[in-house]
C-alpha positions in Angstrom: -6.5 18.2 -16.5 -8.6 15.3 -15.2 -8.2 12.1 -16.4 -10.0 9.0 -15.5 -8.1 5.7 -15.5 -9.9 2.2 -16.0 -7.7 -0.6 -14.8 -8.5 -4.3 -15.7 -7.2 -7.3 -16.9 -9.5 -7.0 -19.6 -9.7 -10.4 -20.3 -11.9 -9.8 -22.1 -13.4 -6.2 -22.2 -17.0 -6.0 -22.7 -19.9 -3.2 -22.7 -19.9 -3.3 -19.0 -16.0 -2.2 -18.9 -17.4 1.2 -21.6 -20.3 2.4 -19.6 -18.5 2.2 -16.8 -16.2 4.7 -18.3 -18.4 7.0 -20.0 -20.7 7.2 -17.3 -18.0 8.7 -14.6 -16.1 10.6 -18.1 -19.2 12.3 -18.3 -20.5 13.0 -14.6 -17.0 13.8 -13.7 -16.2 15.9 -16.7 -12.8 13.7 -17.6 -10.8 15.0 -20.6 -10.2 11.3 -21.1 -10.0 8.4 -19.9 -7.3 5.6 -20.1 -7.8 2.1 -20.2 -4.5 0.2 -19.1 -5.0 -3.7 -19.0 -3.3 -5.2 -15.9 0.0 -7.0 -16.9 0.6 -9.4 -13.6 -2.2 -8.9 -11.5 -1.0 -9.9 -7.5 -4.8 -11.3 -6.9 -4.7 -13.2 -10.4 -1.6 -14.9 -9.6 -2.5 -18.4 -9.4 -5.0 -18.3 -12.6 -4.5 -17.9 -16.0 -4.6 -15.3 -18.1 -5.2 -14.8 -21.7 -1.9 -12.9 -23.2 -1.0 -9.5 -23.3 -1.3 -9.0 -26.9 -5.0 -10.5 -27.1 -5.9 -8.4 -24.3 -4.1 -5.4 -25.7 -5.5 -5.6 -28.8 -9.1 -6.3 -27.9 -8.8 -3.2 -25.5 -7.5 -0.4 -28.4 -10.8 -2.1 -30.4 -13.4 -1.7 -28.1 -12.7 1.9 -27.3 -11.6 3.2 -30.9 -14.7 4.4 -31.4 -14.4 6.7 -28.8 -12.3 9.7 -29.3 -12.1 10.2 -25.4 -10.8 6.8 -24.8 -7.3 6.0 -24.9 -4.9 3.0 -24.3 -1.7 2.5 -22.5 0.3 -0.8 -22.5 2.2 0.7 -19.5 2.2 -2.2 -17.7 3.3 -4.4 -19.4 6.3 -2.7 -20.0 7.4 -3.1 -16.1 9.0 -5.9 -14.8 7.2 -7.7 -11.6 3.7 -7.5 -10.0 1.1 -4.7 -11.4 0.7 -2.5 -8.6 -2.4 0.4 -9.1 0.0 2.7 -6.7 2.9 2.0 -9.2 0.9 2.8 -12.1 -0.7 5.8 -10.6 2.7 7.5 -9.7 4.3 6.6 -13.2 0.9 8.4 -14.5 1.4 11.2 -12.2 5.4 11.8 -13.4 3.4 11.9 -16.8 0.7 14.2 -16.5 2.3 16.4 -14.2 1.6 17.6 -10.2 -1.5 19.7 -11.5 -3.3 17.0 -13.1 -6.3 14.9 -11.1 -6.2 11.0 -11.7 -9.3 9.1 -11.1 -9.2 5.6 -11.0 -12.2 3.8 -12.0 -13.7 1.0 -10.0 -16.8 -1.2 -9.8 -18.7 -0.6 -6.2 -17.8 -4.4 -5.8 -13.9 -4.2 -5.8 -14.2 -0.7 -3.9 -15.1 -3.1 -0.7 -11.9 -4.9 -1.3 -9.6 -1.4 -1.4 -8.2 -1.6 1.9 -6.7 -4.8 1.1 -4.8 -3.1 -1.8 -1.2 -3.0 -2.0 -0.1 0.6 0.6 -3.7 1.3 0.4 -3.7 4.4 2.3 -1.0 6.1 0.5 -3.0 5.1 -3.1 -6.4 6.8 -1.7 -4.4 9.9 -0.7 -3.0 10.2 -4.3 -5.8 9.3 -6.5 -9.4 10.2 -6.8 -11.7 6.6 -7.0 -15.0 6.5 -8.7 -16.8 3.9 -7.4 -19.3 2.7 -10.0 -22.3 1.2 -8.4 -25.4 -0.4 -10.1 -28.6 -0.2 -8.7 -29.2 -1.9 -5.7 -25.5 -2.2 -4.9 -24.4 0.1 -1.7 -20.5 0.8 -1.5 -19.9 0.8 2.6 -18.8 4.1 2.7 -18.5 4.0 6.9 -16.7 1.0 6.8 -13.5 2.6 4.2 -14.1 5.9 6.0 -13.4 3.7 9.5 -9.8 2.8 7.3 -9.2 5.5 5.7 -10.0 8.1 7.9 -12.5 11.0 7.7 -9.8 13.4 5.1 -9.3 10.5 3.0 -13.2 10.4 1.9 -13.0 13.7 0.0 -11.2 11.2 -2.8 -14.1 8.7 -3.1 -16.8 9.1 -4.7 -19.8 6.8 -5.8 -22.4 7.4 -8.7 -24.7 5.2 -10.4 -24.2 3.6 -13.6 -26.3 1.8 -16.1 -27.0 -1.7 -14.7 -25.5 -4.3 -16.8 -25.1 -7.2 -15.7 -22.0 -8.7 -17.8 -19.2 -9.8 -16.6 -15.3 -11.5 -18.2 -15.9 -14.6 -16.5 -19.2 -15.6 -17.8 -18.2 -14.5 -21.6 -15.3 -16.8 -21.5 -17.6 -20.0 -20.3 -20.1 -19.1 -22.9 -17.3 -19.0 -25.8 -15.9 -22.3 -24.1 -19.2 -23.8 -24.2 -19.9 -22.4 -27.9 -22.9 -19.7 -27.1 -23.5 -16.4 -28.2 -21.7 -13.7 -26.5 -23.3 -11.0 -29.1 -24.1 -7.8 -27.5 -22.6 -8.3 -24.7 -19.0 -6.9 -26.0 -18.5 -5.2 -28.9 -18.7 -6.4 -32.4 -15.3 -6.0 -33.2 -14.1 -8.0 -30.2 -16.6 -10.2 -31.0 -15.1 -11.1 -34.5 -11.8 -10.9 -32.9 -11.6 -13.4 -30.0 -13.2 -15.6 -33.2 -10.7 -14.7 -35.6 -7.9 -15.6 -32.7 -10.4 -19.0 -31.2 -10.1 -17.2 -27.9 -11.2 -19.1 -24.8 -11.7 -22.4 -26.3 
C-alpha cells in the first residue's frame, strides 16, 4: 500500500493544499492520501492559530469530494509538540511494515528539512514529495550534502500546477473584507463565513 500524507496546519486549506495532493496521488500512484492538520506546530509556537475544530472541519470539507482523500485528527489527540517523525511512526504502527508513507511537501519547506526535528532518521523512514512550481528549484546537492547519498533514493521532486495561493494571504484578505472566491473551495468559503473566521 502507498499512501501519501499532506501535513499542515491548515489554517485555512485552499486549492493550493488539493493539487498539491492530487498531483503527487496521481504521478506516484497513492491509494490515498491523508490530510492531518498539525495540532501544535514547534515553528508556529509563538503565533496564533485558528482552533482545531475550525481547522478540522474545513479540512474533512475541502477534500470530501474526493473519494481518495481522507482525514485524521491524529494529532490532536497527542499531548505536546506535533512532531512529523511522531506522526509518521504512529502511521507506520497503523499501516503496517509493508506499507510506503510519503509525506507531501512544497519545494519551499523541503529547503528547511534538515532543520526538522531528528531529521535524518524521518528521511530514512518516509518517502518526501517535494512539490515544486515552475521556476522553483529544490537544492537537491545541498540535502544530499545532509543527508547523504542513500538517503536521496526517498526524495523526490515533480512539478505541480502553479498556483500561487497561500493561508496567510486568505486570512488578510477575509480580515480586510475581500474576496477569497476561487481561491479555496466553496464550501470552506461559506464556512469560515458561517463561523466569521479571521476577522
Amino acid at each position: 500500500m502507498k499512501v501519501g500524507i499532506m501535513g499542515g496546519t491548515f489554517d485555512p486549506i485552499h486549492l493550493g493544499h488539493l493539487a498539491m495532493a492530487e498531483s503527487a496521488r496521481e504521478i506516484f500512484a497513492l491509494d490515498e492520501v491523508l490530510f492531518i492538520p498539525s495540532a501544535r506546530p514547534p515553528h508556529k509556537v509563538e503565533r496564533f492559530v485558528t482552533p482545531e475544530v475550525h481547522r478540522l472541519m474545513m479540512t474533512y470539507l475541502a477534500t470530501q469530494s474526493n473519494e481518495k482523500f481522507t482525514v485524521s485528527p491524529m494529532e490532536f489527540l497527542r499531548e505536546g509538540l506535533s512532531y512529523t517523525l511522531d506522526t509518521m511512526n504512529a502511521l507506520r504502527e497503523k499501516f503496517g511494515a509493508a506499507a510506503e508513507l510519503f509525506f507531501i511537501i512544497g519545494a519551499d519547506s523541503m529547503a528547511d528539512l534538515s532543520k526538522w526535528y531528528k531529521a535524518r532518521e524521518l528521511v530514512s523512514k518516509v518517502h518526501f514529495i517535494a512539490t515544486k512550481r515552475p521556476g522553483v528549484e529544490v537544492d537537491l546537492p545541498a540535502l544530499e550534502e545532509f543527508f547523504g547519498e542513500a538517503a536521496m533514493a526517498h526524495i523526490h521532486q515533480v512539478e505541480t500546477p502553479g498556483l500561487e495561493i497561500s493561508s496567510t494571504d486568505i486570512r488578510e484578505r477575509v480580515r480586510a473584507g475581500r474576496s477569497i472566491k476561487y481561491l479555496v473551495p466553496e464550501v470552506v468559503e461559506e464556512y469560515i463565513a458561517r463561523e466569521r473566521l479571521y476577522k
